[in-house]
C-alpha positions in Angstrom: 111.8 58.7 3.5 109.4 57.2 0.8 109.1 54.1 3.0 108.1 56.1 6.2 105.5 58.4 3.9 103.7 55.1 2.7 103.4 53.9 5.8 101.6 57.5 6.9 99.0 57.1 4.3 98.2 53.1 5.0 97.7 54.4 8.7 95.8 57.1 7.6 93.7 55.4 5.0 92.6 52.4 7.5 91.6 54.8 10.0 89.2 56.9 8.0 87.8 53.2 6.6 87.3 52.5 10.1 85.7 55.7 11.0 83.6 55.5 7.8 82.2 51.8 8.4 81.3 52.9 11.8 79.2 55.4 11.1 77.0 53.6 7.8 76.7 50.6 10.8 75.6 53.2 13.4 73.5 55.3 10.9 72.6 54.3 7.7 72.5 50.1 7.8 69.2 48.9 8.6 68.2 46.5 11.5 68.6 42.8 10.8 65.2 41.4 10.8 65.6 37.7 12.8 63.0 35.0 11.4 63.2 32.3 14.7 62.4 28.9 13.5 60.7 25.9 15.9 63.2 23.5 15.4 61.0 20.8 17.2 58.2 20.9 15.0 56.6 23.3 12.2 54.4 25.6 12.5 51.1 23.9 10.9 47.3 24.9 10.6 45.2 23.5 12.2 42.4 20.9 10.9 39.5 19.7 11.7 38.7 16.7 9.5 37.4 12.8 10.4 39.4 10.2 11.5 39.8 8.9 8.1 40.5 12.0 6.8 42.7 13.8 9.3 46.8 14.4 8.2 47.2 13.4 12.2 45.7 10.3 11.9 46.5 8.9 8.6 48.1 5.1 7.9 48.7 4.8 4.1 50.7 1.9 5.2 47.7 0.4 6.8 45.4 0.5 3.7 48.2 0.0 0.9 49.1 -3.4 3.3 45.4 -4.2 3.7 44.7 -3.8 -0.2 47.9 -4.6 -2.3 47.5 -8.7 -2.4 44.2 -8.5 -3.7 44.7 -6.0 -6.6 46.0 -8.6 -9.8 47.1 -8.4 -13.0 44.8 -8.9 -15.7 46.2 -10.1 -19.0 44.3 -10.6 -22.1 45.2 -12.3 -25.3 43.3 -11.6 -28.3 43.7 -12.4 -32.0 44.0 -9.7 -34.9 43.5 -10.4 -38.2 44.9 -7.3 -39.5 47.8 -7.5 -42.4 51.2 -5.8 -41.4 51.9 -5.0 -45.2 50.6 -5.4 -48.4 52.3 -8.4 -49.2 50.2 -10.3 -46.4 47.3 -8.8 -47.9 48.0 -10.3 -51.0 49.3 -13.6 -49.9 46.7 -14.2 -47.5 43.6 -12.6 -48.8 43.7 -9.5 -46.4 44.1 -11.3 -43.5 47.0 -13.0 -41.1 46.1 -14.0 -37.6 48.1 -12.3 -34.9 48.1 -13.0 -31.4 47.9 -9.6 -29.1 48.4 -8.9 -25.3 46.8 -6.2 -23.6 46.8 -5.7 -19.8 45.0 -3.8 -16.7 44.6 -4.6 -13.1 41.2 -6.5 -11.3 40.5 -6.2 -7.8 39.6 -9.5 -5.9 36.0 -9.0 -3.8 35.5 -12.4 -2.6 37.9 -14.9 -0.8 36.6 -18.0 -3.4 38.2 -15.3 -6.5 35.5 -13.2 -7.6 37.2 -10.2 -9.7 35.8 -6.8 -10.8 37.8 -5.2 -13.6 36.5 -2.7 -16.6 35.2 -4.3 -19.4 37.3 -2.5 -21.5 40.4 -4.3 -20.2 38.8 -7.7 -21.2 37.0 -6.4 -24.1 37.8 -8.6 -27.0 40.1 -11.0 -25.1 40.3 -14.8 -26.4 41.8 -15.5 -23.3 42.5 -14.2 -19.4 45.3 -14.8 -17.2 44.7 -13.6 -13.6 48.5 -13.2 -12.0 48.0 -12.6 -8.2 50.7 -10.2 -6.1 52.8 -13.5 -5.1 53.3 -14.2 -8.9 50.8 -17.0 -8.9 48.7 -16.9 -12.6 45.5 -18.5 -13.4 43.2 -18.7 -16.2 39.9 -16.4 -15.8 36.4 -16.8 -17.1 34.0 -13.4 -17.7 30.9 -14.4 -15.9 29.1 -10.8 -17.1 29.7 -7.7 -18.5 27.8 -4.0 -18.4 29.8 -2.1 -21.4 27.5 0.9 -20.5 29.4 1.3 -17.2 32.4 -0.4 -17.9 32.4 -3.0 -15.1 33.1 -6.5 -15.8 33.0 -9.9 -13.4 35.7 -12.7 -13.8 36.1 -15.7 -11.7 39.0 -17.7 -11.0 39.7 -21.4 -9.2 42.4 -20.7 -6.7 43.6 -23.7 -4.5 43.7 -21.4 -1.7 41.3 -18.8 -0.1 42.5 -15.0 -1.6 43.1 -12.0 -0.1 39.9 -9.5 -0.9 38.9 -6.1 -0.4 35.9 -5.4 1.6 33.0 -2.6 -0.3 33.2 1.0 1.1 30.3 2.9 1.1 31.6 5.6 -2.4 28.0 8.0 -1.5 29.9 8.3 2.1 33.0 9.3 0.6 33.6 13.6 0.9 35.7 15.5 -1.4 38.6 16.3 0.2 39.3 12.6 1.5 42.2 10.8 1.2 42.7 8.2 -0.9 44.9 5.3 -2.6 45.0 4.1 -6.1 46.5 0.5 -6.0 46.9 -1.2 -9.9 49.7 -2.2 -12.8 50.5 0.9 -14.2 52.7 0.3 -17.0 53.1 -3.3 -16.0 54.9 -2.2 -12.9 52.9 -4.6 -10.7 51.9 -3.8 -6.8 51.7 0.3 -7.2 50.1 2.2 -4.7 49.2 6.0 -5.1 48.0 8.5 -2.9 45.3 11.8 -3.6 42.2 12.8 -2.3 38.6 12.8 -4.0 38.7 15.8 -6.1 34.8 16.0 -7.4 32.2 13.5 -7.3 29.2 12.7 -9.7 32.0 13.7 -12.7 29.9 13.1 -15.8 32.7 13.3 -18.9 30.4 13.1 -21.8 27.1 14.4 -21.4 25.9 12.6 -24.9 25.9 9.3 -23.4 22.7 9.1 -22.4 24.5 9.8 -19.1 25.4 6.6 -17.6 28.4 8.3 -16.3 28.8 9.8 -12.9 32.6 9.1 -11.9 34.6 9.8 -8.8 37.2 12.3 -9.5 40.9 12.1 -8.1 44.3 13.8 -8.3 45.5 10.1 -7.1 48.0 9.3 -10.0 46.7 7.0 -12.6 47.8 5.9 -15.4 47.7 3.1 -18.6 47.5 -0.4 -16.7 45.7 0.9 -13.7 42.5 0.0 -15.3 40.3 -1.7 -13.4 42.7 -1.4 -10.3 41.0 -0.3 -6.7 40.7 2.8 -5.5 40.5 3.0 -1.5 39.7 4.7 1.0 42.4 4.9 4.4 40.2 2.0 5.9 41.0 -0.1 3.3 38.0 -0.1 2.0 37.2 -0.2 -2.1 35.2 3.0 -2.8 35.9 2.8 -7.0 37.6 1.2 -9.8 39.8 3.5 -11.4 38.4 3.8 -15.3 39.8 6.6 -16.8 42.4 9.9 -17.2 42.0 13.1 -19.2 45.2 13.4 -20.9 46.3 15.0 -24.0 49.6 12.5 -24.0 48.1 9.5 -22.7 49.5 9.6 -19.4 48.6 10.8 -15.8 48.6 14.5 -15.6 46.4 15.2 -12.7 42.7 14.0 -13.4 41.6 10.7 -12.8 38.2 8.9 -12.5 37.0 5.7 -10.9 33.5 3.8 -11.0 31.8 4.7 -7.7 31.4 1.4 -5.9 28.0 1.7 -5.1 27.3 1.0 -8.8 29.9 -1.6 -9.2 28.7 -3.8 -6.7 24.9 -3.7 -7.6 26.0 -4.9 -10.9 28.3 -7.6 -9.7 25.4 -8.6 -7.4 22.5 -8.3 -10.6 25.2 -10.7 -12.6 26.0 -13.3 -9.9 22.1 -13.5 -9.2 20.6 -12.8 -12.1 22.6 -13.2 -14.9 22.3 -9.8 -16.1 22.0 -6.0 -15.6 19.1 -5.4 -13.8 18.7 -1.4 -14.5 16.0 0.5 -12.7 14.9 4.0 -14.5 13.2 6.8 -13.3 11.1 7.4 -16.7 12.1 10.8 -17.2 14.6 13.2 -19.1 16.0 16.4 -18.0 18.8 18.2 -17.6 20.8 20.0 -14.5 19.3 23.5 -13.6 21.0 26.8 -14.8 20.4 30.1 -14.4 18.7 30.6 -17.8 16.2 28.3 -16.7 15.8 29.5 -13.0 14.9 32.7 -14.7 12.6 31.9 -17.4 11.0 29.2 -15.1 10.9 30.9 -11.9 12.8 28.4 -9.9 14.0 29.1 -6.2 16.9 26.9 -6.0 20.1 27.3 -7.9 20.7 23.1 -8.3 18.4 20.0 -9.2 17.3 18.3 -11.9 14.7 20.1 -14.2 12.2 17.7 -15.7 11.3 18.3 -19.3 9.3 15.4 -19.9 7.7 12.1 -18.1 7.6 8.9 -19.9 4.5 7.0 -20.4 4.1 4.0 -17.6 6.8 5.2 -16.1 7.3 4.7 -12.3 7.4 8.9 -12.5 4.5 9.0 -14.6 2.9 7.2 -12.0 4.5 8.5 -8.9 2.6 12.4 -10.2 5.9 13.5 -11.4 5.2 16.6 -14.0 7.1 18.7 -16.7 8.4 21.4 -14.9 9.8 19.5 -12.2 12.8 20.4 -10.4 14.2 17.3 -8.0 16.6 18.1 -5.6 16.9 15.6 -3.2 16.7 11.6 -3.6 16.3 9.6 -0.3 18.2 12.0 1.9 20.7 12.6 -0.9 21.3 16.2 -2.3 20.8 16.2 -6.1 22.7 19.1 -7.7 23.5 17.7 -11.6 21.9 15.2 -13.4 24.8 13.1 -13.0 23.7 13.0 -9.5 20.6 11.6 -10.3 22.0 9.0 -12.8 25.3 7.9 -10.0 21.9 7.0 -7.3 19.2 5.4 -9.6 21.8 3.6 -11.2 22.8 1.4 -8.0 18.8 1.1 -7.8 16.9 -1.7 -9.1 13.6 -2.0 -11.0 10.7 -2.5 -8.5 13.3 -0.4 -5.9 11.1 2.5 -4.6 13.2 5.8 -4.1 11.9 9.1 -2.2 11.8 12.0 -4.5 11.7 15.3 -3.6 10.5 18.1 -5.8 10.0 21.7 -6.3 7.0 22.7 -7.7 5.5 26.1 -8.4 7.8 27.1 -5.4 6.6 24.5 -3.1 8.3 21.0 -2.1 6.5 18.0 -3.0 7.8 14.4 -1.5 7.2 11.7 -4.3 7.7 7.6 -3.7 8.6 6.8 -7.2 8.8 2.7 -7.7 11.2 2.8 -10.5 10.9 0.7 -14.3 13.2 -1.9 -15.7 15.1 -0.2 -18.8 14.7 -1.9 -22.0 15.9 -1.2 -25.2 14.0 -1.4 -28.4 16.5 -2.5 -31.3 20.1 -4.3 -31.4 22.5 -4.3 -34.2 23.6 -8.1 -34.3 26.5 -7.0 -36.3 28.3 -10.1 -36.6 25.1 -11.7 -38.0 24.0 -8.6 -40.3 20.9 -8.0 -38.5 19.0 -5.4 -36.5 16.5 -7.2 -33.7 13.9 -5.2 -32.3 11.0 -6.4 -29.6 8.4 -8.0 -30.5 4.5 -8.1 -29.1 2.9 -11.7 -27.8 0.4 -11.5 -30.8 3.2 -11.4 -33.3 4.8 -14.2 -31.8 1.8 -16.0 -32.0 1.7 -16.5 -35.4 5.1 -18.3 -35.3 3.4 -20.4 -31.9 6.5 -19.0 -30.3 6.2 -17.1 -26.7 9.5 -15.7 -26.9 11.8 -14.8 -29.3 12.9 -11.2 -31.2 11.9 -10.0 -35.1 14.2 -9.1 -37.2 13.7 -5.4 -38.3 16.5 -5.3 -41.5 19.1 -6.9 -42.7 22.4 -4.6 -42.2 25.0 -6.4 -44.6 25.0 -6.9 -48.3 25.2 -10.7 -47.7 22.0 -10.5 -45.4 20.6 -8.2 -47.8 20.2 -11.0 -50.4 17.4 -12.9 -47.9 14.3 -11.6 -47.4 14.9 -12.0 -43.5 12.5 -9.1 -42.3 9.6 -10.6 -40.4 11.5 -13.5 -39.4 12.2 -14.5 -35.7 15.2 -15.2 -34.0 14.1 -17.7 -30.9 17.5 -18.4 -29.2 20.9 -17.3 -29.2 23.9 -19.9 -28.6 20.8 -22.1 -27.0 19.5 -19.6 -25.1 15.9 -18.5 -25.2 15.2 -14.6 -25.6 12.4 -12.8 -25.0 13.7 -9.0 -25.9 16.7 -7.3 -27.5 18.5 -6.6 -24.2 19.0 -10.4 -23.5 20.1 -10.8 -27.0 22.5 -7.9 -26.5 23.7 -9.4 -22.7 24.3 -12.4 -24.1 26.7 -10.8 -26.8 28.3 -8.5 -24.0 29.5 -11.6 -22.7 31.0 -13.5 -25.5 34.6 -13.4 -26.1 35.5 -11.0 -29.2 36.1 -14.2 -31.6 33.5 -16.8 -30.1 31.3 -17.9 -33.0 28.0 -17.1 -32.6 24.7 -19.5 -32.5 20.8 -18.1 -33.8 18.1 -20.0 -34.0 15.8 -18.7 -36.5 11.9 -19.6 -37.1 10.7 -19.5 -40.6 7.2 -17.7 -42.1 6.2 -21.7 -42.2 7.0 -21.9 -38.6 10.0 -24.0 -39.1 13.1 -23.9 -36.6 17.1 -23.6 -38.4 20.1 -23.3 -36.9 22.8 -21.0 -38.1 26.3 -20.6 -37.0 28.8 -16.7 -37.8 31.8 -16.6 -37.4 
């Protein structure tokens, strides 16, 4: 009886479930929504880039192949003189030598093994090993440095003709674009990222006296890929990766490379002249904001805004004025200074640019021929001096038609001499005529090199000194 009674309510209970389901699926549940998926292919947006830049038509495998034997490794060995304790310092009078390794990457530009790295990577090296992408090393030479832009030339004797990467045009390259950071990063050799310019014209430190005007890319990069290339899908070197902004020290999504506009008109200045050869525009200013577009009535919101022309300058000359505002060099916008500084700075003196100008609210078109820079004073630090230029008549007296005056003495040891007045002629045998050659020929020295001055007496008389 109890058995039959269970069963009754079981039957009972499944039918009003059944009933009860029914009517929340007929009533109450909402309609399924069905998302249909293209199995073949996504659903993309459409582009409309360049060749080189379009996601259709891209080959990193193409540029990384094209590029990756003729990024190196560039080892330097250095010696430190530095004590580890205070026992050395004791022992050893303060100082122990210590031999120290640092490394980067160089990027071959010439089949007979021309290399273009930062200076910093070589910067106080006593020695350069080159190791090529098929493990073959060789000793490297610096043929010049520019510290101010942080480019240096080495050369090596292969007994073969190197792979090399062809120069890209960088004042071609758009934001946006694809590109590949190839380098050493962390020693790990043959590494090839991908990003796209970010920002060009990147000026990081606008107390520089703005040599800077970077290329700016999410590309990772990190310690080692210094002086590595960056490139664009053609294969083609459009910077050498310089720097990161990091609070830790590594890659965190802002990097910046050396446009290679710059770099190569230095390499070319070095290989045919020896030095830098830096053309100026003779002014200074600052980029446009909208304080001064107010207070100065200006009807563009970018350029450069001139507040002052240098004497003999090629502006002075040119009609150039205080008040100024240049927005447009040869064809090329001008929106920052850094603009300004990233185009005259792949100029040379003599190089005549086309300036264009806004003045009282009217456009002005100005062929500037631009000046050689020169600086005034050098601190030869490892001799204890401060050189400064010096006029014909002054050299006269010593019958000298070159040479530099030293201004002061700078260490307590030079300090002793009554030095000031006298003329330095030549520098490890080299004639100079102006504190920028004495300083290019210290920019190339290795960090312990001694050093060679030739110094002419008040009674005309010629010495030779050697620092260590």
């Amino acid at each position: 009886m109890k058995m039959k009674r269970f069963l009754s309510l079981m039957v009972v209970a499944i039918l009003a479930g059944g009933i009860t389901l029914g009517a929340y699926k007929m009533f109450l549940e909402p309609e399924p929504i069905v998302v249909k998926q293209n199995e073949a292919k996504p659903n993309l947006i459409p582009t409309n880039y360049t060749n080189t830049n379009s996601t259709g038509n891209i080959d990193f495998t193409f540029a990384a192949e094209k590029t990756v034997n003729a990024v190196v490794h560039v080892k330097q060995y250095g010696i430190t003189r530095t004590p580890r304790n205070l026992m050395e310092f004791f022992r050893n009078g303060g100082a122990q030598e210590r031999r120290i390794q640092g490394a980067g990457s160089g990027v071959i530009i010439t089949e007979d093994g021309y290399i273009v790295t930062n200076n910093h990577v070589i910067d106080g090296a006593s020695d350069l090993e080159i190791t090529l992408n098929n493990n073959k090393s060789y000793k490297a030479e610096i043929v010049g440095t520019a510290p101010e832009s942080d480019i240096a030339l080495l050369k090596i004797d292969a007994d073969e003709k190197l792979s090399y990467i062809p120069f890209g045009d960088s004042n071609s390259a758009k934001i946006g674009e694809w590109v590949l950071a190839v380098g050493n990063p962390f020693n790990l050799t043959s590494t090839v990222t991908a990003g796209i310019i970010s920002a060009k014209s990147r000026d990081l430190d606008e107390t520089d006296n703005n040599i800077q005007s970077f290329i700016q890319t999410d590309a990772a990069i990190n310690p080692g890929n210094s002086g590595g290339a960056l490139v664009n899908t053609q294969g083609e070197l459009i910077g050498i990766n310089t720097a990161i902004t990091s609070q830790t020290g590594s890659y965190v999504g802002y990097a910046f490379a050396v446009p290679s506009n710059n770099a190569k008109k230095i390499i070319d200045d070095i290989i045919e002249f020896g030095t830098v050869q830096r053309g100026i525009l003779g002014i200074t200013g600052a980029t446009i904001n909208p304080k001064a577009i107010e207070e100065y009535d200006i009807p563009v919101s970018q350029g450069v805004f001139v507040a002052s022309v240098a004497e003999d300058s090629g502006a002075k000359k040119a009609g150039l004025l205080k008040g100024d505002v240049i927005h447009e060099i040869d064809g090329l916008s001008i929106r920052k200074f850094a603009d300004l500084t990233g185009y005259v700075n792949s100029k040379r003196p003599n190089d005549v640019i086309s300036v264009k100008v806004i003045r009282n609210r009217k456009e002005l078109v100005l062929p500037v021929t631009l000046s050689k820079y020169e600086i005034q004073t050098y601190n030869l630090d490892d001799v204890g001096v401060e050189v400064a230029n010096v006029d014909e008549s002054y050299l006269k007296k010593f019958d000298l038609d070159h040479g530099v005056v030293i201004k002061k003495a700078l260490s307590a040891r030079m300090q002793r001499y009554n030095l000031q007045g006298l003329i330095i002629s030549e520098v490890d045998g080299k004639k100079v005529k102006s504190v920028l050659e004495v300083k290019e020929i210290i920019d190339r020295k290795y960090k312990d090199d001694d050093i060679t001055i030739t110094l002419v007496d008040r009674n005309k008389q010629k010495r030779e000194f050697v620092f260590q």
